[in-house]
C-alpha positions in Angstrom: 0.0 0.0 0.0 1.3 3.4 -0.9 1.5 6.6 1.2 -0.4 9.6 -1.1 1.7 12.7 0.4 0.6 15.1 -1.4 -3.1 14.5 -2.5 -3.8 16.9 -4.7 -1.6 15.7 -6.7 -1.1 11.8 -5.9 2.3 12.4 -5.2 3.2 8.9 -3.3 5.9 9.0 -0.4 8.0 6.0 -2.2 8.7 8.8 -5.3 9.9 11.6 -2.9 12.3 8.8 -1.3 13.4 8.0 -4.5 14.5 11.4 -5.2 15.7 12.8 -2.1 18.3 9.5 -2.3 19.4 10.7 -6.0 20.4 14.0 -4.3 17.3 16.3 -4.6 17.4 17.6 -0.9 15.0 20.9 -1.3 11.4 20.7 -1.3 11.3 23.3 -4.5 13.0 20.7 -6.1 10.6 17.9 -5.3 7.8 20.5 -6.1 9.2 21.4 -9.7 9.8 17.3 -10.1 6.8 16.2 -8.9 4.4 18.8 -8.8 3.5 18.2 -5.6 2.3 21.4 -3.7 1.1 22.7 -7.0 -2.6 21.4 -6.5 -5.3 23.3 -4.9 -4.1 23.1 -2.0 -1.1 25.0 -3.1 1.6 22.8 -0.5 -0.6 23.9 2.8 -1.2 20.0 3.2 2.0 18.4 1.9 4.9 20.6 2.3 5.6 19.6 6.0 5.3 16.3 4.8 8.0 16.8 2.5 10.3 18.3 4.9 10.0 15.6 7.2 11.0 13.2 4.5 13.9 15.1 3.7 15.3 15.4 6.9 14.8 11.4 7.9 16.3 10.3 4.5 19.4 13.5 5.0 19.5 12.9 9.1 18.6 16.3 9.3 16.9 17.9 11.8 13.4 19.1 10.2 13.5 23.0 11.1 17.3 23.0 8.9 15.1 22.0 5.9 14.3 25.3 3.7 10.5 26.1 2.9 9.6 27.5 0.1 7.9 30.9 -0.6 4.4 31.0 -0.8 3.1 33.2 -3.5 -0.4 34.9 -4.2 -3.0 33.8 -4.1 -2.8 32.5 -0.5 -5.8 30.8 -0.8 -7.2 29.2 -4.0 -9.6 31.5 -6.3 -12.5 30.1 -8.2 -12.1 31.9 -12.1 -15.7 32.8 -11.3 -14.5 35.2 -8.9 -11.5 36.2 -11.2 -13.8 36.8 -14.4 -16.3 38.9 -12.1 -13.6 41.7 -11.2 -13.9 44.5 -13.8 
């Protein structure tokens, strides 16, 4: 059974191993493999996730791992609410 880490993407735990143990160590790497934290959710659910992974596979602690920036919109948008704005 695998572990969905990032579900808005079906990102599984076994493919952020994978990577982290060919030398991706930064989760805006395993976001611009992966996509994960790209979904609606836009990372809120998956990027501490991430980190921990990181920092068990590296044997770092989990507060040396850098987080990415978060960039507007904070929260998802509907295109509704977009296309409404004049």
């Amino acid at each position: 059974m695998k572990t969905i880490i990032c579900r808005c993407e079906d990102i599984a735990e076994d493919e952020i191993v994978a990577l982290v143990r060919k030398d991706v160590k930064s989760i805006e790497e395993i976001k611009r493999l992966t996509r994960a934290g790209m979904g609606h959710c836009q990372g809120r659910t998956c990027k501490r996730l991430i980190a921990q992974i990181i920092a068990r596979e590296t044997g770092k602690r989990w507060s040396e791992i850098p987080f990415s920036t978060t960039r507007p919109p904070i929260k998802p948008v509907s295109l509704k609410t977009v296309a409404s704005r004049k």
